[in-house]
C-alpha positions as CSV (number, residue, x, y, z in Angstrom):
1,X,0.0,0.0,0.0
2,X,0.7,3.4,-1.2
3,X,-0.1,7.3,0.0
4,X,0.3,9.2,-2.9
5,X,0.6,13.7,-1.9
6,X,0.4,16.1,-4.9
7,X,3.2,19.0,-4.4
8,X,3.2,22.7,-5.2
9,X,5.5,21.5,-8.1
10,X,3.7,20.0,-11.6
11,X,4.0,16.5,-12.0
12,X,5.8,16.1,-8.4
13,X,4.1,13.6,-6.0
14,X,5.1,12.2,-2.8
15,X,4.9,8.3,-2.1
16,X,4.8,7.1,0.9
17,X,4.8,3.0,1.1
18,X,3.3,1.0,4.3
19,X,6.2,-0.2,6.7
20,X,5.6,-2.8,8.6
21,X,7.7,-2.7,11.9
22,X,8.2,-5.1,15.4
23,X,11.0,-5.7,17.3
24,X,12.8,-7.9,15.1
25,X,12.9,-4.8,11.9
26,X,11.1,-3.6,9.2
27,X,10.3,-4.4,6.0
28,X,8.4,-2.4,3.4
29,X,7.7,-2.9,-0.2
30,X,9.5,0.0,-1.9
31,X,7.9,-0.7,-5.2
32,X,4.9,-2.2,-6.2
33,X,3.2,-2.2,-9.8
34,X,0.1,-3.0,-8.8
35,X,-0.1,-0.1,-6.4
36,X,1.2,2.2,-8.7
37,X,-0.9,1.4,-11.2
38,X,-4.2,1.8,-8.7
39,X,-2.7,5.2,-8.4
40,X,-3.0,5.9,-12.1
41,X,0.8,5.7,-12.2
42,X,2.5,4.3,-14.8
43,X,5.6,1.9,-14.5
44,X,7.8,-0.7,-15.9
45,X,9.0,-2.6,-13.5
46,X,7.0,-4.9,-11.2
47,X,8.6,-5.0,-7.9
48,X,11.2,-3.8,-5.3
49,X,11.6,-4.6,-1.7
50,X,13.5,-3.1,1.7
51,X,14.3,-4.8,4.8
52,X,16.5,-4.3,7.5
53,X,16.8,-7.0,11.0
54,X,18.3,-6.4,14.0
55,X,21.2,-8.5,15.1
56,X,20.2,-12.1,15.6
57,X,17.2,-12.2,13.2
58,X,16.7,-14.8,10.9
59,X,14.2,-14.6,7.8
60,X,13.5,-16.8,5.2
């Protein structure tokens, strides 16, 4: 999920994507086409992810 903010500027948004966050990290889906594209956004690439575990975590 997405929040999308128009700026003063022409053309210039804001997005903002949902983190999810606990005591082990974060992760957050930096890029998603499908929520882009719900936005009226067009893209060319499908997805891209960010993650980030504190010392001892182990994902998979």
């Amino acid at each position: 999920m997405i929040t999308v903010e128009e700026t003063p500027l022409s053309g210039v948004m804001v997005i903002t994507p949902q983190v999810f966050q606990d005591d082990r990290g974060f992760f957050l889906e930096s890029f998603n086409a499908e929520c882009f594209l719900k936005e009226g956004l067009p893209v060319d690439f499908v997805q891209d992810n960010h993650s980030r575990s504190v010392r001892g975590v182990l994902r998979g």
